[in-house]
N, C-alpha and C positions, 0 to 999 in steps of 0.2 A: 340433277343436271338442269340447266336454267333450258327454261320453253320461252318461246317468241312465237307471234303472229306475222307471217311475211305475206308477201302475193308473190301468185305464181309467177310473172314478168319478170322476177328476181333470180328465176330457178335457170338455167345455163347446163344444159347435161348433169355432169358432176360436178359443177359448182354455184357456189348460189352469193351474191351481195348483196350486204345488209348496208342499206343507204339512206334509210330513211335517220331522220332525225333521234326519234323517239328511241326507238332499240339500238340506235349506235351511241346514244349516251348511257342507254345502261348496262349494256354489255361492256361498251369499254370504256365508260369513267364511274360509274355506279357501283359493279362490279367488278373492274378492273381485270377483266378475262387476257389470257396472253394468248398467244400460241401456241398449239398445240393442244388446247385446252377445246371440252368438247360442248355443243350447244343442240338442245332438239328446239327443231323451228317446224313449223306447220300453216300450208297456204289457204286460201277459203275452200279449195274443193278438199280437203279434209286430210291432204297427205301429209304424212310424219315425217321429218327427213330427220337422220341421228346425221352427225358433223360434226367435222374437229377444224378449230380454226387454222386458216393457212396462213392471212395476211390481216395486220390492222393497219390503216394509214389514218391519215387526219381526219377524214368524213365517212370513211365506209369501211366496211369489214368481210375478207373472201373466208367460205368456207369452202369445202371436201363433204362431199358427201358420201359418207361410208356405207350408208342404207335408207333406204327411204319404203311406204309401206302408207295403206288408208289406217288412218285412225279407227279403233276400235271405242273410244274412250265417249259414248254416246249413248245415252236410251236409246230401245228400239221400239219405245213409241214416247211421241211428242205431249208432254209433261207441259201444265203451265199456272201459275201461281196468280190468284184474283185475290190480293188484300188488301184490307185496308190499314195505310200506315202508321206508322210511330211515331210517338217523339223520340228526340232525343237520336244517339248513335243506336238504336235497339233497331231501326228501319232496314242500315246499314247493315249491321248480323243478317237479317231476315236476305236481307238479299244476295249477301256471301256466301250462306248457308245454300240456297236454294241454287246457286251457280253450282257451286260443289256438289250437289245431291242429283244433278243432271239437268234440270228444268230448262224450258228452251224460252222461258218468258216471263215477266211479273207485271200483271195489269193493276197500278193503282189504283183501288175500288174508294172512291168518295162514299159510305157509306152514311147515316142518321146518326150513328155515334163516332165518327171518326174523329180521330185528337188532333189531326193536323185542316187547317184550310185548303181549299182551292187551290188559293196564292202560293204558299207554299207546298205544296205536293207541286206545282208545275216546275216552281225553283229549283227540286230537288231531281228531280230526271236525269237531268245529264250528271249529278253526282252519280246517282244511284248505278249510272248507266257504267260508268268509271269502275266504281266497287266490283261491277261482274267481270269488266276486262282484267282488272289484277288476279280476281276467283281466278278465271279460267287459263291464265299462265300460271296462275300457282299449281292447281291442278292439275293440267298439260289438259282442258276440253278440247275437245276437236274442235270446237267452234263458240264463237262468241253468244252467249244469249243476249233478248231485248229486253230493256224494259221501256217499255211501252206509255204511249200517251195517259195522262188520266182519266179514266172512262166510272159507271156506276152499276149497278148491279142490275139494270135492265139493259144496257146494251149485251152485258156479258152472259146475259141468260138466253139469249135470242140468237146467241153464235151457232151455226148450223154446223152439222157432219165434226160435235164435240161431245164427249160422255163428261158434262159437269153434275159437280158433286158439291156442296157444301155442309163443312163441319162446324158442329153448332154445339153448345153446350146446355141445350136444357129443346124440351120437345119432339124428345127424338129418343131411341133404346139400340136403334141397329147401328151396327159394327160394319166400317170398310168392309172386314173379311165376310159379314153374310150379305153384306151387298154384291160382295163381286163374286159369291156363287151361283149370282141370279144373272148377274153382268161383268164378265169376266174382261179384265184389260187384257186385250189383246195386239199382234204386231202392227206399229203402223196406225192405234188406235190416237187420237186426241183428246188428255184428257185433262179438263180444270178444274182445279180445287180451288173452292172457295173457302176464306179465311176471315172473321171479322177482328174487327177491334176489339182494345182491351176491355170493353162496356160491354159488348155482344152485339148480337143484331138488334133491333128494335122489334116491334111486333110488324110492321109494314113489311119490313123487309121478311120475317117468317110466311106472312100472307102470300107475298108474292113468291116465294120459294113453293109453298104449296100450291094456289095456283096455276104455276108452272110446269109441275110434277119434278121437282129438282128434290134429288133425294139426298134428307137430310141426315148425316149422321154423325155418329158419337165416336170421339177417342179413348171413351171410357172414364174410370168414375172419379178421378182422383181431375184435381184444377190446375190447368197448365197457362203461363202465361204463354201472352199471343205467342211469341219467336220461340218457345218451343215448343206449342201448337205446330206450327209451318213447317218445322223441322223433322216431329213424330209424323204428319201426316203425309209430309212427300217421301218419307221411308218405308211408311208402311203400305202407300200406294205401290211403289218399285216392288216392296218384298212379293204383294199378292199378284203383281203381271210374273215375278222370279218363278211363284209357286203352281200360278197356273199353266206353266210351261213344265213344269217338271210333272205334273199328274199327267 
């Protein structure tokens, strides 16, 4: 069933119009929806409404609200992605991926080996930012993630009331899972995973990660590239908050 982002303004007891530009051309020229035909729509405070359409005219669209309910379609703790970028459309994956895997965030990390510029990581923002709004109608999220300005691995070491982590491929033996028997993800907790490029960290940046006391660890032995590094590690973060709820 096709998901849309509406605002609540739109919501009318049991009926809601779709007015805006954007979702009236692709519900009804895009996708050519009739009547009768059903649409979940979902406002910023998180409610799901199911709906069948009642009317299309030339600018706007009435629905029926059959049921509506809070989205459940959410972490229940705040996930957020520090990497450094790609070339090429591999940036794009990483950040479709990370919409779809729950993440409430992606902070462009300028790293020492990073493949892209400045100039470009600022260009690409509002792409990038694009990529998560399709993610999260594909997926029906409850909400839109950010991505975020470009920032470097000292602002994002220094974020208070966060459990950062970064995964590293060499100087390091411990496992997410015996990290987080010592510091368990918990509800409500804030937690960033850090990611490098496909070169790695440099030594500076290892310095500063120790340092810091930012616990560095391993995905294990076998060589992933970066996008599905991001991929395994915000799965396996979810899986160890899943598991430490069920002990």
């Amino acid at each position: 069933m096709p998901h849309f982002f509406i605002n609540s303004k739109d919501v009318n007891q049991d009926r809601i119009t779709i007015c805006d530009k954007e979702n009236f051309n692709h519900i009804a020229k895009s996708l050519r929806v009739k009547k009768g035909e059903k649409l979940l729509l979902i406002d910023e405070n998180q409610i799901q409404y199911e709906t069948v359409v009642e009317e299309i005219s030339n600018k706007e669209i009435t629905v029926y609200v059959e049921n509506s309910y809070k989205s459940s379609r959410s972490l229940p703790f705040r996930l957020y992605l520090a990497q450094s970028p790609l070339r090429s459309d591999s940036q794009s994956v990483i950040i479709e991926k990370s919409t779809e895997l729950g993440a409430d965030g992606v902070f462009p990390v300028i790293s020492d080996n990073c493949a892209l510029n400045k100039n470009v990581v600022e260009r690409k923002i509002s792409k990038w930012q694009r990529v998560m709004y399709e993610a999260s109608k594909q997926c029906e999220r409850a909400y839109v993630p950010e991505c975020f300005e470009m920032t470097d691995l000292q602002t994002i070491i220094k974020k208070k009331d966060c459990k950062i982590i970064a995964f590293c491929e060499k100087f390091t033996d411990m496992s997410l899972h015996d990290h987080c028997k010592q510091n368990p993800i918990q509800k409500d907790d804030k937690v960033i995973a850090i990611i490098g490029p496909e070169g790695g960290f440099s030594k500076r940046e290892f310095d500063l990660f120790k340092e810091n006391s930012i616990p560095m660890l391993t995905l294990g032995n076998l060589i992933l590239k970066a996008e599905t590094a991001v991929i395994v590690a915000l799965g396996n973060i979810i899986y160890e908050f899943e598991n430490y709820r069920k002990d």
